[in-house]
Residue frames as a rotation matrix with the C-alpha (Angstrom) as fourth column:
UNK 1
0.161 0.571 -0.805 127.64
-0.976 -0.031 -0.217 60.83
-0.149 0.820 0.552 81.26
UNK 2
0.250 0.209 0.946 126.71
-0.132 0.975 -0.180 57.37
-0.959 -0.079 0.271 80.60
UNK 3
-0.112 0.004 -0.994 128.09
-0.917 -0.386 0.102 55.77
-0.383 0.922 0.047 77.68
UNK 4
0.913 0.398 -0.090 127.08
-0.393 0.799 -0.455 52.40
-0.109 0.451 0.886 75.42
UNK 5
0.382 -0.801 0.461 129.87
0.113 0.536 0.837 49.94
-0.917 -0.268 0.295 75.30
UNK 6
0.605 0.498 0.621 129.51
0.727 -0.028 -0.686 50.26
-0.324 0.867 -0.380 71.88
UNK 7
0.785 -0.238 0.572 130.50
-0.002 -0.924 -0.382 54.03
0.620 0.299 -0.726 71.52
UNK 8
0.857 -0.492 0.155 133.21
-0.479 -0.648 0.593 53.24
-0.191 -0.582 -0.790 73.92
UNK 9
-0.038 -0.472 0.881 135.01
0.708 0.609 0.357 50.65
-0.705 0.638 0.311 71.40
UNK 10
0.543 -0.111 0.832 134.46
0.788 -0.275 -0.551 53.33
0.290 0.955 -0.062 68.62
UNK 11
0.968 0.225 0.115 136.08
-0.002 -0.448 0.894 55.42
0.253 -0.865 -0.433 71.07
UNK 12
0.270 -0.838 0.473 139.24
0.130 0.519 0.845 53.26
-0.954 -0.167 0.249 71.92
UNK 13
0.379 -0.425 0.822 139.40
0.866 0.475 -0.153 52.86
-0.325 0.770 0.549 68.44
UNK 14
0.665 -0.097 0.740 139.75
0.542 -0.619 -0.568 56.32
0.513 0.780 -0.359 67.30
UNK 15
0.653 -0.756 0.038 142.28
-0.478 -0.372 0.795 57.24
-0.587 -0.538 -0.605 70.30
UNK 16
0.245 -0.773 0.586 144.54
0.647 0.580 0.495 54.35
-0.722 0.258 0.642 68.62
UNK 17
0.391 -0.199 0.899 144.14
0.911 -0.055 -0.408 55.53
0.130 0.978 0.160 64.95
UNK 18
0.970 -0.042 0.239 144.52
-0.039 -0.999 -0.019 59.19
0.240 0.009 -0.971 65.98
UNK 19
0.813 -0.579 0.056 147.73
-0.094 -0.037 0.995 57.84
-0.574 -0.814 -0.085 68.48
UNK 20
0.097 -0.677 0.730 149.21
0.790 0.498 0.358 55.72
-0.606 0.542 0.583 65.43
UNK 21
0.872 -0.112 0.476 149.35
0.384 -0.445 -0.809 58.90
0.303 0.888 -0.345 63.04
UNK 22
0.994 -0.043 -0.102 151.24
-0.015 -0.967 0.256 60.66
-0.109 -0.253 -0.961 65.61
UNK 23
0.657 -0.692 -0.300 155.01
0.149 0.510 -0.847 60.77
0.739 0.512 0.438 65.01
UNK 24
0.560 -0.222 -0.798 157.34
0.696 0.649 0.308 59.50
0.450 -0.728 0.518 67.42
UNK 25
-0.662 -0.749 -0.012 158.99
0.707 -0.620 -0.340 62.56
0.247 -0.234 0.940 67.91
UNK 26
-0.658 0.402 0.637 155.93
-0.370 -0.909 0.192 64.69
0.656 -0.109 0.747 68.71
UNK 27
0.230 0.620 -0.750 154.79
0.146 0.740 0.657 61.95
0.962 -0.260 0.080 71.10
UNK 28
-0.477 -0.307 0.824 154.67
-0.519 -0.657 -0.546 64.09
0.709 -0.688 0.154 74.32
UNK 29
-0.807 0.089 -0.584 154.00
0.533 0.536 -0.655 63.10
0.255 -0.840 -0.479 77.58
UNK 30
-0.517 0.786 -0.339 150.41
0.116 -0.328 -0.938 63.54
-0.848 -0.524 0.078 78.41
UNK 31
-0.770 0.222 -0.598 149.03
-0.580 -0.634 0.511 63.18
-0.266 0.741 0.617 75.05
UNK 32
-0.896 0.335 -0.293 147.34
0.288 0.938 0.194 60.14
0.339 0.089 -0.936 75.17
UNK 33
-0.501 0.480 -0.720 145.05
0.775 -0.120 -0.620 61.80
-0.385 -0.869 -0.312 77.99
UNK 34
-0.587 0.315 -0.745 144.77
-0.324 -0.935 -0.140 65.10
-0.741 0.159 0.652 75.96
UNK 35
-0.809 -0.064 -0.584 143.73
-0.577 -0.094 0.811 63.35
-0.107 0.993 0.039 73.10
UNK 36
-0.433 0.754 -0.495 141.25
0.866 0.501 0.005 60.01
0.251 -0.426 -0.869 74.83
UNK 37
-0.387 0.521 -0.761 139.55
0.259 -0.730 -0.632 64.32
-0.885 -0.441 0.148 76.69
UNK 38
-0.622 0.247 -0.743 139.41
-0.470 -0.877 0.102 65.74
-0.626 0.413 0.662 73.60
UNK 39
-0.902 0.256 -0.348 137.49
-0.082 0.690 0.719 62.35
0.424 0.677 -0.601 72.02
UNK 40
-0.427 0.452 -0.783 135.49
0.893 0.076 -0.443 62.22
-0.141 -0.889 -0.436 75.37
UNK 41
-0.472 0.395 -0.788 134.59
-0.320 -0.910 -0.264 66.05
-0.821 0.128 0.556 74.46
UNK 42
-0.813 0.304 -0.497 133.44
-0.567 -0.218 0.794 65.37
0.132 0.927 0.350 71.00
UNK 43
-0.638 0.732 -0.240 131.23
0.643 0.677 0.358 62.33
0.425 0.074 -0.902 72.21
UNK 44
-0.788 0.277 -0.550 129.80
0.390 -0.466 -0.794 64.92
-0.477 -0.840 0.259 75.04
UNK 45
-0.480 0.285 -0.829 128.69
-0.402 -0.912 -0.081 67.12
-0.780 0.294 0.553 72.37
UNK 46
0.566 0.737 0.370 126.76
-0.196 0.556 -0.808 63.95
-0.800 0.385 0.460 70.13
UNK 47
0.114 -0.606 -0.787 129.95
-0.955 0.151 -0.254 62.92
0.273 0.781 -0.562 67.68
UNK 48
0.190 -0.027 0.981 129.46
-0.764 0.623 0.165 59.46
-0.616 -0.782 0.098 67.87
UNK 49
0.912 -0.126 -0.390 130.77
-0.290 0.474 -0.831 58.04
0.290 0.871 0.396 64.29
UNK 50
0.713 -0.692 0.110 134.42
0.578 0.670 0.466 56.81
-0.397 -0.269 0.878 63.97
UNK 51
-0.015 -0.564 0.825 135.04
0.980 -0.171 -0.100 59.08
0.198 0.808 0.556 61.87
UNK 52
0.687 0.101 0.719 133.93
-0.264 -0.888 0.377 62.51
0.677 -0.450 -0.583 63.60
UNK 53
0.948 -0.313 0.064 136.09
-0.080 -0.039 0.996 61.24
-0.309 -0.949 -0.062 66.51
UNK 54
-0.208 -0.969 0.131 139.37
0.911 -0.143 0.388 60.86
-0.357 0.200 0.912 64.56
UNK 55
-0.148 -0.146 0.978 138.67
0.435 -0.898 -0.068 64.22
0.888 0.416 0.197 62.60
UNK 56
0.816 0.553 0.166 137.55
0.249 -0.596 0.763 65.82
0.521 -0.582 -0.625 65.79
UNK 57
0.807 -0.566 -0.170 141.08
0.401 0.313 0.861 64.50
-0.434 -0.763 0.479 67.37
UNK 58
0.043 -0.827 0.560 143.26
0.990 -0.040 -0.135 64.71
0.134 0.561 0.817 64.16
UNK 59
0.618 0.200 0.761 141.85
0.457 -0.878 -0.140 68.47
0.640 0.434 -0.634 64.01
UNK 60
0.881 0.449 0.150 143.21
0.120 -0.518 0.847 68.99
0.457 -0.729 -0.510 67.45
UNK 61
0.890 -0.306 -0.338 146.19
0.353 0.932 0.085 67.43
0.289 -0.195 0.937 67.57
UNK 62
0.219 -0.525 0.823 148.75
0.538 -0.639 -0.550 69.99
0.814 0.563 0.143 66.50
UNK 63
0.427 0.247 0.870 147.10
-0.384 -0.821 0.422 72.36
0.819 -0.514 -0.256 69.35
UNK 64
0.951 0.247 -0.186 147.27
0.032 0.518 0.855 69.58
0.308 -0.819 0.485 71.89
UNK 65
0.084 -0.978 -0.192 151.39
0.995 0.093 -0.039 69.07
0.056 -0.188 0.981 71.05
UNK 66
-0.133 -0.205 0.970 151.76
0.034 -0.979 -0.203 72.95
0.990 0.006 0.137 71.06
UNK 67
0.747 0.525 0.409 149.83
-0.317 -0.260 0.912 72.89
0.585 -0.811 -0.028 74.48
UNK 68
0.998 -0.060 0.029 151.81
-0.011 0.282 0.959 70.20
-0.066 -0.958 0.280 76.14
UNK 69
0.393 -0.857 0.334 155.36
0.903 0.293 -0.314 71.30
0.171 0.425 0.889 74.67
């Protein structure tokens, strides 16, 4: 899938904001990736605000550390 430079700055951005909530102690290894897939999933599917992509992430987040812990 082909994305707009554009949407891939709003993108970057909402991996950061999502990265900076997380707290340093639940900063697992491999979250960065789980979290930049699961942003990459929400664009896939036509979230393409700044906001759908941190709520899409924030929603996920929890699962993701559960997953990779």
């Amino acid at each position: 899938m082909q994305y707009s430079s554009e949407l891939i700055h709003t993108m970057r951005q909402a991996l950061e904001t999502v990265m900076a909530s997380v707290p340093a102690h639940q900063s697992v290894f491999g979250l960065k990736a789980a979290v930049a897939e699961c942003i990459l999933n929400a664009a896939a599917h036509g979230q393409t605000s700044y906001d759908g992509l941190v709520t899409a992430a924030s929603d996920q987040i929890q699962a993701i550390i559960a997953m990779l812990t």
